[in-house]
Backbone atoms as SQL, in Angstrom:
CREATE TABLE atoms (id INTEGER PRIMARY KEY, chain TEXT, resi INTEGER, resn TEXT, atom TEXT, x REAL, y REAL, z REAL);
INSERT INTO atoms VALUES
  (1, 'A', 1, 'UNK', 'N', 9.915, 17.182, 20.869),
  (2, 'A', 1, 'UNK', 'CA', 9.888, 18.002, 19.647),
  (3, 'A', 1, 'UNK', 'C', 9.933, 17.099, 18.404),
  (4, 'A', 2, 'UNK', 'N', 10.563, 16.005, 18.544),
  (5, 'A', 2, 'UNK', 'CA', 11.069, 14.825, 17.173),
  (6, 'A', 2, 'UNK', 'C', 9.628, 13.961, 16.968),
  (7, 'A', 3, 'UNK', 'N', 8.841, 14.054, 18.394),
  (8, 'A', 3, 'UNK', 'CA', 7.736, 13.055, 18.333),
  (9, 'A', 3, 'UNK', 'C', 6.492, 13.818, 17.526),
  (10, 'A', 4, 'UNK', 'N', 6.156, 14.440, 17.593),
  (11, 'A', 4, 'UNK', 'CA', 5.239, 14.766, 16.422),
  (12, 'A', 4, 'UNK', 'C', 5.219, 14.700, 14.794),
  (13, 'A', 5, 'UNK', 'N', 6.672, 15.058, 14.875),
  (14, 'A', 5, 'UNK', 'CA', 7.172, 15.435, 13.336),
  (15, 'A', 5, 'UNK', 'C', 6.884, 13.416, 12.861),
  (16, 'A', 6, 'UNK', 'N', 7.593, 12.672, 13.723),
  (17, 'A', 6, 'UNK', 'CA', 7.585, 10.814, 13.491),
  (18, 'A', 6, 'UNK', 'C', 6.534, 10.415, 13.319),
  (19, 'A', 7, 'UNK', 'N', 5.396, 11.199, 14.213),
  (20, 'A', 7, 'UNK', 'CA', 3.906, 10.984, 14.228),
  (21, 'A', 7, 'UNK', 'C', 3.264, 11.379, 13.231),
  (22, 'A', 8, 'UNK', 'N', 3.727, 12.276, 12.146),
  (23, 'A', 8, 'UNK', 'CA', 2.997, 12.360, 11.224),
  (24, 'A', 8, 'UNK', 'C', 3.412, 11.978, 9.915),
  (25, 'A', 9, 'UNK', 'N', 4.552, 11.403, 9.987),
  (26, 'A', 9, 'UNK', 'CA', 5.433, 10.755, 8.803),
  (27, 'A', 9, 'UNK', 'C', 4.770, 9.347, 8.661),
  (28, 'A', 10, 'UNK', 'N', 4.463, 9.119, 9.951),
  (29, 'A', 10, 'UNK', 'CA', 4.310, 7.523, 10.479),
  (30, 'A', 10, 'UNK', 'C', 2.382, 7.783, 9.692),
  (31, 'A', 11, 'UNK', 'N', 1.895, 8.734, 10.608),
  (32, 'A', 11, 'UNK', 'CA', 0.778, 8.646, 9.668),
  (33, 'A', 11, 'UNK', 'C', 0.265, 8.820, 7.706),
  (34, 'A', 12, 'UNK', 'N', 1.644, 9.484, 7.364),
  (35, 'A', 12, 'UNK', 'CA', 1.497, 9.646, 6.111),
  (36, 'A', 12, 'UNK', 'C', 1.683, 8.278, 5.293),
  (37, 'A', 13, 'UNK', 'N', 2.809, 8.036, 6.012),
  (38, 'A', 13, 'UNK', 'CA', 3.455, 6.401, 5.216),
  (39, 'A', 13, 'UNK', 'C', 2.651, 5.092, 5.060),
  (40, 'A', 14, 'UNK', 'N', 1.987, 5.207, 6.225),
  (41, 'A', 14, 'UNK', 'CA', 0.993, 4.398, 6.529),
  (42, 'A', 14, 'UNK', 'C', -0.238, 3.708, 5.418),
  (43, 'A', 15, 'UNK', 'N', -1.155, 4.900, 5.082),
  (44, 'A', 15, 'UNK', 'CA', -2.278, 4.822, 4.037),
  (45, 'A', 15, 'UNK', 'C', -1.723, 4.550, 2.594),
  (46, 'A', 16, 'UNK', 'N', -0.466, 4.848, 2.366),
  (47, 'A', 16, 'UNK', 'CA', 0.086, 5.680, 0.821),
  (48, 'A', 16, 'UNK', 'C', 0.603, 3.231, 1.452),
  (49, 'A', 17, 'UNK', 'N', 1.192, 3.215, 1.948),
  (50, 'A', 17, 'UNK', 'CA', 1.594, 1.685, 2.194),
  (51, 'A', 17, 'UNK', 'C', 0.540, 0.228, 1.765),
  (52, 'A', 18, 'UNK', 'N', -0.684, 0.970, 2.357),
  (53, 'A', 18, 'UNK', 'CA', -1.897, -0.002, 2.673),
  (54, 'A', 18, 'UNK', 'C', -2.181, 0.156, 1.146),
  (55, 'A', 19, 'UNK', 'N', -2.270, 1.486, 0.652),
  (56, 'A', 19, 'UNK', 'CA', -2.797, 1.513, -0.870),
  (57, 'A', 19, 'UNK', 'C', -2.183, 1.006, -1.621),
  (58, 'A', 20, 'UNK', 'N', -1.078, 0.740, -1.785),
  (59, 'A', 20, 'UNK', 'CA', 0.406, 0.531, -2.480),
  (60, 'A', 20, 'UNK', 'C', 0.404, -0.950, -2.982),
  (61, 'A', 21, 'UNK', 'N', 0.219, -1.957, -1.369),
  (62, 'A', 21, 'UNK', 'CA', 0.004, -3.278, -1.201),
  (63, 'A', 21, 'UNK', 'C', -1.471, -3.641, -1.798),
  (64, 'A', 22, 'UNK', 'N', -2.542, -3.237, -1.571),
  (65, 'A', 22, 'UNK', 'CA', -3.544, -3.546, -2.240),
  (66, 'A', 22, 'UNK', 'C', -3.378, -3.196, -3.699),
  (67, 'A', 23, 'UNK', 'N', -2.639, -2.175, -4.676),
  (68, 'A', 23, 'UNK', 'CA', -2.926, -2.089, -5.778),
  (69, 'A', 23, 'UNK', 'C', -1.438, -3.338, -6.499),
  (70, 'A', 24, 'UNK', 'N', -0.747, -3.625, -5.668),
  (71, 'A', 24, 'UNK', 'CA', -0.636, -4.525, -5.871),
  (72, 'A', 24, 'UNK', 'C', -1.081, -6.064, -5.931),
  (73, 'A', 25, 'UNK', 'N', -1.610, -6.327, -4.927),
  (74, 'A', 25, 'UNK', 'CA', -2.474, -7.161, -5.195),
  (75, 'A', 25, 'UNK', 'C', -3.152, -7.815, -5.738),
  (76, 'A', 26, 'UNK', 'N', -4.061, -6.905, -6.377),
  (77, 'A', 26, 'UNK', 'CA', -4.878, -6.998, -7.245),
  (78, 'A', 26, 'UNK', 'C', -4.401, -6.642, -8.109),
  (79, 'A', 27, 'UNK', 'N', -3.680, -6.260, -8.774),
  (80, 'A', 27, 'UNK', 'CA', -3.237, -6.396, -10.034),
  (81, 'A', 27, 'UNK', 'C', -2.471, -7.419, -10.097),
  (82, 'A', 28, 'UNK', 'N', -1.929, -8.569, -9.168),
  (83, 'A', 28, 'UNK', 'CA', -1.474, -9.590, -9.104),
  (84, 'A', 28, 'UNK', 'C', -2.393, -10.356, -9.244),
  (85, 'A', 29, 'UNK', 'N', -3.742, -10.353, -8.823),
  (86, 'A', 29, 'UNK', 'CA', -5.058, -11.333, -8.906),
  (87, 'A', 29, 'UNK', 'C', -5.445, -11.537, -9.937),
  (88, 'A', 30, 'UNK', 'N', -5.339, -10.008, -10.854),
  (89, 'A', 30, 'UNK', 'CA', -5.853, -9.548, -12.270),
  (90, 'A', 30, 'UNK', 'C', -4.929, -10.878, -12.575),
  (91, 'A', 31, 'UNK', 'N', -4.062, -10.732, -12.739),
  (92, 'A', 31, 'UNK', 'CA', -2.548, -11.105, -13.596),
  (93, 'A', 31, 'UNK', 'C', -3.158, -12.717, -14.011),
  (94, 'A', 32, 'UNK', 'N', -2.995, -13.241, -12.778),
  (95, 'A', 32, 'UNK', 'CA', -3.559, -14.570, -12.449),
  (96, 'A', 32, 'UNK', 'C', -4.473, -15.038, -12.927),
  (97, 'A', 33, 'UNK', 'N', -5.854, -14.417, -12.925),
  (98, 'A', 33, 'UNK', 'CA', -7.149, -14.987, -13.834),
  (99, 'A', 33, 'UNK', 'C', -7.064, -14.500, -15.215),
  (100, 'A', 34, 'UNK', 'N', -6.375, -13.359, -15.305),
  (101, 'A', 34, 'UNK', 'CA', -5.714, -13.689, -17.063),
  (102, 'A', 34, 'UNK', 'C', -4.923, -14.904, -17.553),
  (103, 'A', 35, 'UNK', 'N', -4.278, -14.893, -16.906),
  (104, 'A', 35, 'UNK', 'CA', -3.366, -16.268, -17.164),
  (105, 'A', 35, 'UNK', 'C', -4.282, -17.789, -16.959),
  (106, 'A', 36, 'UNK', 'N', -4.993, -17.473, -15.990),
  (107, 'A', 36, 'UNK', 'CA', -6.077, -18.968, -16.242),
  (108, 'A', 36, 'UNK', 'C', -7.012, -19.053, -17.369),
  (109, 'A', 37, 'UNK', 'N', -8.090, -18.065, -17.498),
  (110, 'A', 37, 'UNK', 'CA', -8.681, -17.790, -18.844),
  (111, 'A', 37, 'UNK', 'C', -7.472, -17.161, -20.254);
């Protein structure tokens, strides 16, 4: 009964994570070639 409910938390957390880290990222990259130019 607990395993579905984990299974879809696990899938929510997931994408919202991957997006999270990439918009960090790149706005860390941004950051960086501002600071060089």
């Amino acid at each position: 009964m607990i395993e579905p409910l984990l299974f879809g938390i696990v899938l929510g957390i997931i994408p919202v994570t991957l997006i999270g880290l990439f918009v960090a990222a790149f706005l860390q990259y941004r950051r960086q070639n501002t600071f060089r130019f």
